[in-house]
N, C-alpha and C positions, 0 to 999 in steps of 0.2 A: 536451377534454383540453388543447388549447394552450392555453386561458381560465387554466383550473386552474391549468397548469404556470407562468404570468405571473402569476399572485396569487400563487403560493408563492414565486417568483423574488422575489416586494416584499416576504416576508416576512407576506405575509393569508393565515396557512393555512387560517384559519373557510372563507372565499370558497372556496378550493380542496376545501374538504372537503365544503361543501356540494353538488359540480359533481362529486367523485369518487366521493362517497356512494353518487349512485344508481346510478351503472355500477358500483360496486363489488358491491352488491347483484344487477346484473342480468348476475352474471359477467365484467365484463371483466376479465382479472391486473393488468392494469397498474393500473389503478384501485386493485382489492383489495389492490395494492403499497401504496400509496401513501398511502391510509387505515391498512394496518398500518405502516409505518416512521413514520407521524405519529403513530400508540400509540404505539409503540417509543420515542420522543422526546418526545413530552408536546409536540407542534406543533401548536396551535388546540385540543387537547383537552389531559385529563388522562392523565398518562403510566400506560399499563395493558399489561405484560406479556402477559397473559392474551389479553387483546381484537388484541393484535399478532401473536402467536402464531398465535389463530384466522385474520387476514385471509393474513399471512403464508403460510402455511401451504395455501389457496385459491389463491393468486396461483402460488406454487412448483407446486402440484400442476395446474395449467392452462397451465405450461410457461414464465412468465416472469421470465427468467434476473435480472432486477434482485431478484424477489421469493425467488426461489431465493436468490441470494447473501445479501439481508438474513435471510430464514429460517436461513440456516449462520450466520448472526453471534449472533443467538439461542441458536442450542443451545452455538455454541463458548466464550459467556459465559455459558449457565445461567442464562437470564434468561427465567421462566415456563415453562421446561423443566428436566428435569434436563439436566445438563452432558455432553455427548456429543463426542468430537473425532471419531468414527467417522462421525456423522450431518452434523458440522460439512462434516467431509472430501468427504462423499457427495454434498452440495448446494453446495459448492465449486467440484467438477469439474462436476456438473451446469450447474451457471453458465458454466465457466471453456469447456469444449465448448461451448455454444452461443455464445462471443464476445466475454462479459463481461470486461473488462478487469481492473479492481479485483476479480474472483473470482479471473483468473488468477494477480494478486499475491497473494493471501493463501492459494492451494491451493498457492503457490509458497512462502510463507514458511513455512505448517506441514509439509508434504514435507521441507525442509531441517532443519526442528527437529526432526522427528520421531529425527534422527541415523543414519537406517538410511543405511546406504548403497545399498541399493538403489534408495531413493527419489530418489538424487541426480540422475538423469539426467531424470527427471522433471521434477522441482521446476526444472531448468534449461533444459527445453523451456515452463515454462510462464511463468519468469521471461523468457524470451526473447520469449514472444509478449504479454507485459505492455509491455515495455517500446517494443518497437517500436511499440503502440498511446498510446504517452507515458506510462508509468507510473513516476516517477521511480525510486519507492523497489525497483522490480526492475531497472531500471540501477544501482542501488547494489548489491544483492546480485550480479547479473553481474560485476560487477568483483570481487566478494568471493571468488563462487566459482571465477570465473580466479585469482585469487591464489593461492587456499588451495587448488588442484587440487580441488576441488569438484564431480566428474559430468562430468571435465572436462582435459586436459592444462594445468599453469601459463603462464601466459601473463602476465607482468607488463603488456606492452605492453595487452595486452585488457582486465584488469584498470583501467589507466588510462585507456583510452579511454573506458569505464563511466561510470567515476567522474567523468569532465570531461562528460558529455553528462548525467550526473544532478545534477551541479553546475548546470547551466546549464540543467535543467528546476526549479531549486529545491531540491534534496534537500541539509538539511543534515549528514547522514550521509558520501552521495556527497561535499560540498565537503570534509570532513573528513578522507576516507580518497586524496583526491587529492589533499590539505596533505602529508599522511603519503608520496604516494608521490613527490611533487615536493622535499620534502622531503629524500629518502633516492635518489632518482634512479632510480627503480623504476620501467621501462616508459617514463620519460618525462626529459626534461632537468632536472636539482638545479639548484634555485632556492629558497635560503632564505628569503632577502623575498617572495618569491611565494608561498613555503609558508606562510610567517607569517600573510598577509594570508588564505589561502583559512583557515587553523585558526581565526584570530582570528572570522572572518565566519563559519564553521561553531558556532564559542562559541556567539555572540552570540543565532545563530540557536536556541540549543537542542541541541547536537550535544557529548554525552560523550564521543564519542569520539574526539574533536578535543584534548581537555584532555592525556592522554598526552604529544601533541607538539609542546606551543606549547613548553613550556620550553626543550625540545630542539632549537626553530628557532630560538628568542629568543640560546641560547647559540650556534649555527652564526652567527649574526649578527654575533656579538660582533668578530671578527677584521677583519673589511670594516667597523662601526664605527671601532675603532681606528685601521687604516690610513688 
């Protein structure tokens, strides 16, 4: 398996597939992982739903959580499945319980879209144990749903604190909505040119939601230009 995981790291998935084939076949999950998300993806093979689904689906059902969570990514895109958020959700948590990180963000993002409110407190214990495992993109939601009183008392301060520790794992979301609060002095000290600089770097990176508040920082600007 380390062999395998070094040739997929070089990008030789043939080499890997060849060395996850047969444990795949002789039950090991992680293997039968491994050879389905390389269906899944068209990596050393041709990309086949079907044949992904089947390994997928062995691997989830033998209890391992990376193959669980790539199986919920299957059904929650209808891809050689019909399209299921129920099935999606079931092997989500399946994953996100045994430890999986990237399960706990995405059981964390569709719990909060789902809009029930019930769901909120949830989606914000599981956002909470994504994040603390480094998962940027649920330190951005953290600070979303500190803001937005979210499963949750407002907290602007908490809100920004998110926001600066998702900025600084990468997320350009997080750098975006901490433009916004540095910006506006929400939770944290108003800083125009500061804000400028995280909205502009959240742009840059990909980040709409940054676009809202550059103008609005560009114009706070304007006055400490002049003088």
């Amino acid at each position: 398996m380390a062999r395998a995981a070094e040739a997929a790291a070089l990008g030789d998935h043939a080499t890997a597939l060849a060395i996850w084939g047969p444990l795949a076949h002789s039950g090991v999950p992680r293997a039968q992982n491994n050879v389905g998300a390389c269906f899944a993806e068209g990596l050393g093979v041709e990309r086949d739903t079907a044949l992904a689904l089947r390994w997928l689906t062995l691997a989830a059902e033998g209890g391992d959580a990376v193959g669980q969570r790539n199986l919920a990514a299957l059904h929650f895109k209808g891809e050689g499945v019909e399209q299921s958020d129920a099935e999606a959700l079931r092997l989500y948590r399946l994953a996100a319980e045994a430890g999986d990180a990237p399960a706990q963000d995405m059981l964390s993002w569709m719990l909060l879209e789902s809009g029930e409110i019930s769901a909120r407190e949830e989606a914000l214990r599981w956002a909470d144990a994504a994040a603390e495992a480094g998962i940027a993109t649920s330190m951005t939601r953290l600070g979303m749903m500190h803001h937005d009183a979210l499963g949750v008392e407002r907290d602007a301060a908490k809100a920004a604190l998110w926001w600066s520790r998702a900025a600084e794992a990468g997320d350009p979301d997080g750098r975006a909505m901490l433009g916004a609060a540095v910006l506006l002095g929400q939770g944290v000290e108003r800083d125009p040119a500061r804000a400028l600089d995280l909205l502009l770097a959240a742009e840059r990176d990909g980040s709409t939601l940054a676009i809202p508040f550059i103008k609005a920082a560009q114009a706070a600007m304007q006055p400490e230009a002049v003088s």
